[in-house]
C-alpha positions as CSV (number, residue, x, y, z in Angstrom):
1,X,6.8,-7.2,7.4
2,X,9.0,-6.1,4.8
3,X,10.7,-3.0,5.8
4,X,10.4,0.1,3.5
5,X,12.5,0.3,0.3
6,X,14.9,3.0,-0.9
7,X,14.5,4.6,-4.6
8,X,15.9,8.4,-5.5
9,X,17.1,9.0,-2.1
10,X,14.0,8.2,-0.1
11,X,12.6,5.1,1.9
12,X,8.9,4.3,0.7
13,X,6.5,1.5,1.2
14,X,7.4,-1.6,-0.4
15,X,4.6,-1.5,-2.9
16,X,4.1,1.5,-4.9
17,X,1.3,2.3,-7.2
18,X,0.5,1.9,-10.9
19,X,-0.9,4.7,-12.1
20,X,-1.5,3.7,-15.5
21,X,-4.5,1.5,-14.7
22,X,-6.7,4.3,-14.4
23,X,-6.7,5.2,-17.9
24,X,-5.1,2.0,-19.7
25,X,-7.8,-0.3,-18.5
26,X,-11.7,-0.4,-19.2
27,X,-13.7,0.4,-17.9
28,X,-11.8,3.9,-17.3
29,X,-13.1,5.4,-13.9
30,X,-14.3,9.2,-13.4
31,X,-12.5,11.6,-12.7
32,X,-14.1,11.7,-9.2
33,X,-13.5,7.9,-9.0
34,X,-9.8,7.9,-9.8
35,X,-9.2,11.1,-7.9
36,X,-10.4,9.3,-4.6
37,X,-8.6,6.3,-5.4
38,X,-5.5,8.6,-5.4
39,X,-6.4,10.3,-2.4
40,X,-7.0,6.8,-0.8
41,X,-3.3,5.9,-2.0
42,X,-1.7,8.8,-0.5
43,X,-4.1,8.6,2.8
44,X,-2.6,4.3,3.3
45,X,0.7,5.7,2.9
46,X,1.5,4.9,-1.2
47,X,4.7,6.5,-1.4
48,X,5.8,5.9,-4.7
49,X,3.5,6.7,-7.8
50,X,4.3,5.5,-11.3
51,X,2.6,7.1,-14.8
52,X,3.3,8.7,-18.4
53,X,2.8,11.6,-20.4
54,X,1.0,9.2,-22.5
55,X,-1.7,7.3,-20.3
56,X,-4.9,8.8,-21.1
57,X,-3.3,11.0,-22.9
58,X,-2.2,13.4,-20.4
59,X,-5.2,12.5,-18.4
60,X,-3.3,10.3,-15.8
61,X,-0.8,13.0,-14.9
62,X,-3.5,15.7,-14.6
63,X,-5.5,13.4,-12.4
64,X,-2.3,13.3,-9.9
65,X,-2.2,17.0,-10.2
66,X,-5.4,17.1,-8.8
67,X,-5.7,14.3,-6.3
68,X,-2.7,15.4,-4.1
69,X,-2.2,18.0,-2.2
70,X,1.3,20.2,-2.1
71,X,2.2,18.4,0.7
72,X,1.6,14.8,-0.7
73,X,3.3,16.1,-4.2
74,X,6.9,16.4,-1.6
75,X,6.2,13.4,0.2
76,X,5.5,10.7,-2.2
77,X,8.0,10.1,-5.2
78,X,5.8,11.1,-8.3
79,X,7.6,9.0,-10.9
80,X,6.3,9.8,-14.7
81,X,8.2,9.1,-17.9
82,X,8.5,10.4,-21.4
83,X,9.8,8.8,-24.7
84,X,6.2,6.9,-25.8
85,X,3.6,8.2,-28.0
86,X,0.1,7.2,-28.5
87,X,-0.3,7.9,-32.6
88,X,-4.3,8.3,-33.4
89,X,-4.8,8.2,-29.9
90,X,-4.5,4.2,-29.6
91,X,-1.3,2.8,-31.1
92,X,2.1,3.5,-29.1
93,X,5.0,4.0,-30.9
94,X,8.7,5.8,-29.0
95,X,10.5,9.1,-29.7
96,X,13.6,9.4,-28.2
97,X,13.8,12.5,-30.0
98,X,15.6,15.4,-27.4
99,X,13.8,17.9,-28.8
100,X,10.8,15.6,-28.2
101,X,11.7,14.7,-24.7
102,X,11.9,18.3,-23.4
103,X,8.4,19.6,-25.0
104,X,7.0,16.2,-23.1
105,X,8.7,17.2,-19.8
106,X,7.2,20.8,-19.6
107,X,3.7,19.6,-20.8
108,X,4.0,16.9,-17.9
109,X,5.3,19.3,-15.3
110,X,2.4,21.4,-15.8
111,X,-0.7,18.4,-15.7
112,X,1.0,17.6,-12.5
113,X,1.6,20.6,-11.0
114,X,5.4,20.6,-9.9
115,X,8.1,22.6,-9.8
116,X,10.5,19.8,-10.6
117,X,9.8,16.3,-11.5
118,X,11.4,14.4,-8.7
119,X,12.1,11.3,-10.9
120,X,12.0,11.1,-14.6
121,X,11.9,8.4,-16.7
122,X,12.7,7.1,-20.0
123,X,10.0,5.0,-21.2
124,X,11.8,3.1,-23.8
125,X,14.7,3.3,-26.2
126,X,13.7,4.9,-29.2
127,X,16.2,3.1,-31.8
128,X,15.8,5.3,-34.7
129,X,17.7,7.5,-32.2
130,X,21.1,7.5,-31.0
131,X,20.7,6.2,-27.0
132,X,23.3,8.5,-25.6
133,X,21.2,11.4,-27.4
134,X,18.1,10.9,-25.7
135,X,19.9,10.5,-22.3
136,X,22.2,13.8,-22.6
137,X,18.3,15.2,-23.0
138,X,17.4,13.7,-19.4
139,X,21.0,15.0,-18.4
140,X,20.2,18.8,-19.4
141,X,16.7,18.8,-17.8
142,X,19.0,17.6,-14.7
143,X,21.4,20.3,-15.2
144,X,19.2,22.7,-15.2
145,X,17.4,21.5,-12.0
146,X,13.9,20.5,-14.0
147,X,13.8,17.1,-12.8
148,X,15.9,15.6,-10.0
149,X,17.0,11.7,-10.5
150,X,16.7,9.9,-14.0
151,X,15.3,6.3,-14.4
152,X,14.7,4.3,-17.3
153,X,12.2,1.8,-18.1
154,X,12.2,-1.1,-20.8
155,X,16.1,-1.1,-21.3
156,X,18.5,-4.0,-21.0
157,X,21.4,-4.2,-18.8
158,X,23.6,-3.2,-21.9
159,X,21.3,-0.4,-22.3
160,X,21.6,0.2,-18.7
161,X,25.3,0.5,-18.8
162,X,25.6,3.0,-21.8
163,X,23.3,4.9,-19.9
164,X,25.8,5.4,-16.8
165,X,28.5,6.3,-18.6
166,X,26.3,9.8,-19.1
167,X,24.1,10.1,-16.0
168,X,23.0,8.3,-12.7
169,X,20.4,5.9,-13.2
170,X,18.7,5.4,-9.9
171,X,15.5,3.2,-10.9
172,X,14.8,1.0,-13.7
173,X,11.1,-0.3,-14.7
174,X,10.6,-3.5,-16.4
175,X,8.5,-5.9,-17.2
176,X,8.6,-9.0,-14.5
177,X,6.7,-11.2,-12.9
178,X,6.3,-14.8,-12.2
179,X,6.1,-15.8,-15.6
180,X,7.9,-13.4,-17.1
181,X,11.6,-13.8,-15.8
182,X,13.9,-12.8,-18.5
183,X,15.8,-10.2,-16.8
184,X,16.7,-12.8,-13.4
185,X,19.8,-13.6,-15.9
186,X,21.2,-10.5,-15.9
187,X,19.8,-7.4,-15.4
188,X,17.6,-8.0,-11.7
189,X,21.8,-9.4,-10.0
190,X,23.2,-6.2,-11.9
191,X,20.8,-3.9,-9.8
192,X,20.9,-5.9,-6.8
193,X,24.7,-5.6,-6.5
194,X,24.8,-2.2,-7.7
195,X,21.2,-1.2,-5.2
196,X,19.1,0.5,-8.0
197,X,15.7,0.1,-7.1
198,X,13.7,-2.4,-9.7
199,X,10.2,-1.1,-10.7
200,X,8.8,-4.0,-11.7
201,X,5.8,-3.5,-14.0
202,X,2.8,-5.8,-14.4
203,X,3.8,-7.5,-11.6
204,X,0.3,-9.6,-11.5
205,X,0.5,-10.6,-15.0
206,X,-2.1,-11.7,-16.7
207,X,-5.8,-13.0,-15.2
208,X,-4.5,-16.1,-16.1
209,X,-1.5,-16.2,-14.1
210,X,-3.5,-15.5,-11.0
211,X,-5.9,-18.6,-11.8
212,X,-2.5,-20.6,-11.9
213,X,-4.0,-24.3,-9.5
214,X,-0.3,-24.1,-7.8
215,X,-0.5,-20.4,-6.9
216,X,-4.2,-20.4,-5.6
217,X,-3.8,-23.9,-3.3
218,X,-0.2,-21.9,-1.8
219,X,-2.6,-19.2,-1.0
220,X,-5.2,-21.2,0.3
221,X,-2.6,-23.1,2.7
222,X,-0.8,-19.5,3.5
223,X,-4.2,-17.7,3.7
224,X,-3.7,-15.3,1.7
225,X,-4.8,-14.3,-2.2
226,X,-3.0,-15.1,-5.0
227,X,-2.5,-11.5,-6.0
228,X,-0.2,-10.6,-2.9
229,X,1.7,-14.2,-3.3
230,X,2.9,-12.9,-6.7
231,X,3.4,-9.8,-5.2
232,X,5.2,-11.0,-2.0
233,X,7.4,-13.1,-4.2
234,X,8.8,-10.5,-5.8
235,X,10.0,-9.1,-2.9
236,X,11.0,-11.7,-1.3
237,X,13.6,-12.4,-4.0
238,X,14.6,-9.2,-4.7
239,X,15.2,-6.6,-2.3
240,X,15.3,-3.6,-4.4
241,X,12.5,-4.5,-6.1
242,X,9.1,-2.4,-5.4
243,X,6.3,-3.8,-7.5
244,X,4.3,-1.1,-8.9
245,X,0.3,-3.3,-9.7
246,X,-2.2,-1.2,-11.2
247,X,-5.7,-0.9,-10.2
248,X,-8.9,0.7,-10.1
249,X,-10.0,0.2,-6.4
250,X,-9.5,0.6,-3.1
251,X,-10.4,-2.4,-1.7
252,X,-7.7,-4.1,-4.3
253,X,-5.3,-1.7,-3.6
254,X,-5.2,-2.4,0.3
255,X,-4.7,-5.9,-0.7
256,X,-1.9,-5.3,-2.7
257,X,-0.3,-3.6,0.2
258,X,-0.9,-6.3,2.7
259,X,1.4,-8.3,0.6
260,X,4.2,-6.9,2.3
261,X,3.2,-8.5,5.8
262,X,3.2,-11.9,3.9
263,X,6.7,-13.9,5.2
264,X,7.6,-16.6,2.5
265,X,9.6,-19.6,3.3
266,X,12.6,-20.2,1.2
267,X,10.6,-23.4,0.3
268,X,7.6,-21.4,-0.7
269,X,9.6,-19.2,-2.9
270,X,11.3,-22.2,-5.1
271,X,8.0,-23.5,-5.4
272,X,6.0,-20.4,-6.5
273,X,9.6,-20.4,-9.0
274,X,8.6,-23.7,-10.3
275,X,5.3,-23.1,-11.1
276,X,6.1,-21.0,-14.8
C-alpha cells in the first residue's frame, strides 16, 4: 500500500481527485449526480481536490461549495486555480493579468464557500504578461492571508525557478503520464530532490493509451485494470507524485483509489516504461 503523500503541509491519500471531469467531459452530470460523486469522494477519504475558476464556468467550484460540508472544506486540500479563461464560453485562452487574478480569486472564494483558499494555483503562464507580475499577484493574496500556499500548473522547471525567487511553490500540476514523459528530464528529479508535490494531470491519457496490448496483458497477469497500472506507475516512480484522474463515477473512482494497493516490481515498471 502506498503510504499517504504530503502537499501544502498535509498528508493525503495518494490519489487525489480531478475535478474538472465533471464539467469538461460529456456527457456533463447533474448537479445531484456530481454532488454525490463529491460526497462519495470525501466519504472514501479523497483528500486532495483539484478544479478551476474556469471549468463549467464557475460551475465546478460551486458544485464543491455545495457537496462538502465545513468540516470536509478543512479536511481535504481544495486546490483551484486561476490564470485561464474560456472566451465565448468554449475556447481557452490565459490572463496572467494581476488585476485579473485577484477578481478570479474572490469570485472563486465565494462558489466555494471559504474563507481562504488553502492552495492556489496558477494555471498557466500568461506570456503577454511579465511571469514575476502575475506571481507577486499570488504573493499579495498570500500576504494578506486570502489564500494559504501557492502552486502552479503548466510551467517548466525554468518557470518553476523564477517563480521561487518570489514565493514558495509547494505543488506543481502538469501534464504526465505514460506516454507523455517530457518533464522525467528535468522538471519531475527537480521536485523530487527539492519534495514539492507533483500533480500530475491526465494521468490516464487518452482511451487509447488504456487499450495499449502491453498494458492490458500486465494487468491481466497482475489482476488488475489497466487504469490503476497507469496510475500505480506513477507512483511508483515518483514519490511526490499524486495523480489527480478525473471522472464521473463512483464505481471508477474506487478503482482509481485501489491503485494505491497495487505493488509494482522494478521489472514491471521498466516494462510499463518501454511500452510508449
Amino acid at each position: 500500500m502506498i503510504e499517504p503523500r504530503a502537499i501544502a503541509g498535509r498528508k493525503v491519500f495518494p490519489i487525489g481527485l480531478g475535478a474538472m471531469a465533471v464539467d469538461e467531459y460529456k456527457p456533463k452530470p447533474s448537479d445531484n449526480d456530481a454532488i454525490s460523486l463529491l460526497r462519495h469522494a470525501a466519504e472514501q477519504g479523497i483528500g486532495l481536490i483539484d478544479t478551476a475558476d474556469v471549468y463549467g464556468l464557475g460551475r465546478n467550484e460551486r458544485l464543491i461549495g455545495e457537496a462538502l460540508t465545513a468540516e470536509e472544506k478543512n479536511k481535504i486540500v481544495i486546490a483551484t486555480k486561476a490564470g485561464c479563461t474560456r472566451p465565448d464560453g468554449f475556447r481557452w485562452d490565459t490572463d496572467g493579468r494581476p488585476e485579473h487574478i485577484k477578481e478570479a480569486f474572490e469570485e472563486s472564494i465565494k462558489r466555494l464557500g471559504l474563507k481562504q483558499i488553502y492552495l492556489y494555483q496558477l494555471h498557466a503562464p500568461d506570456h503577454r504578461v511579465a511571469f514575476k507580475e502575475t506571481i507577486k499577484a499570488f504573493k499579495e493574496l498570500q500576504d494578506e492571508k486570502l489564500i494559504k500556499f501557492i502552486g502552479l500548473c503548466n510551467v517548466s522547471l525554468q518557470e518553476l525557478q523564477e517563480a521561487q525567487k518570489i514565493i514558495e511553490v509547494v505543488s506543481v500540476q502538469n501534464h504526465y503520464n505514460l506516454a507523455f514523459k517530457a518533464d522525467e528530464a528535468e522538471l519531475l528529479p527537480y521536485l523530487t530532490k527539492n519534495r514539492i508535490a507533483f500533480m500530475p494531470y491526465f494521468p490516464l491519457g487518452s482511451g487509447r493509451l488504456l487499450k495499449h496490448p502491453g498494458l492490458i496483458k500486465i494487468g491481466k497477469e497482475l489482476g488488475a485494470a489497466p487504469s490503476q497500472l497507469a496510475l500505480s506507475w506513477i507512483l511508483h516512480k515518483w514519490d511526490t507524485a499524486i495523480p489527480i484522474p478525473g471522472t464521473r463515477s463512483s464505481l471508477h473512482l474506487e478503482e482509481n483509489m485501489k491503485a494505491a494497493e497495487i505493488e509494482l516490481e522494478e521489472k514491471t515498471i521498466k516494462e510499463l516504461d518501454s511500452l510508449y
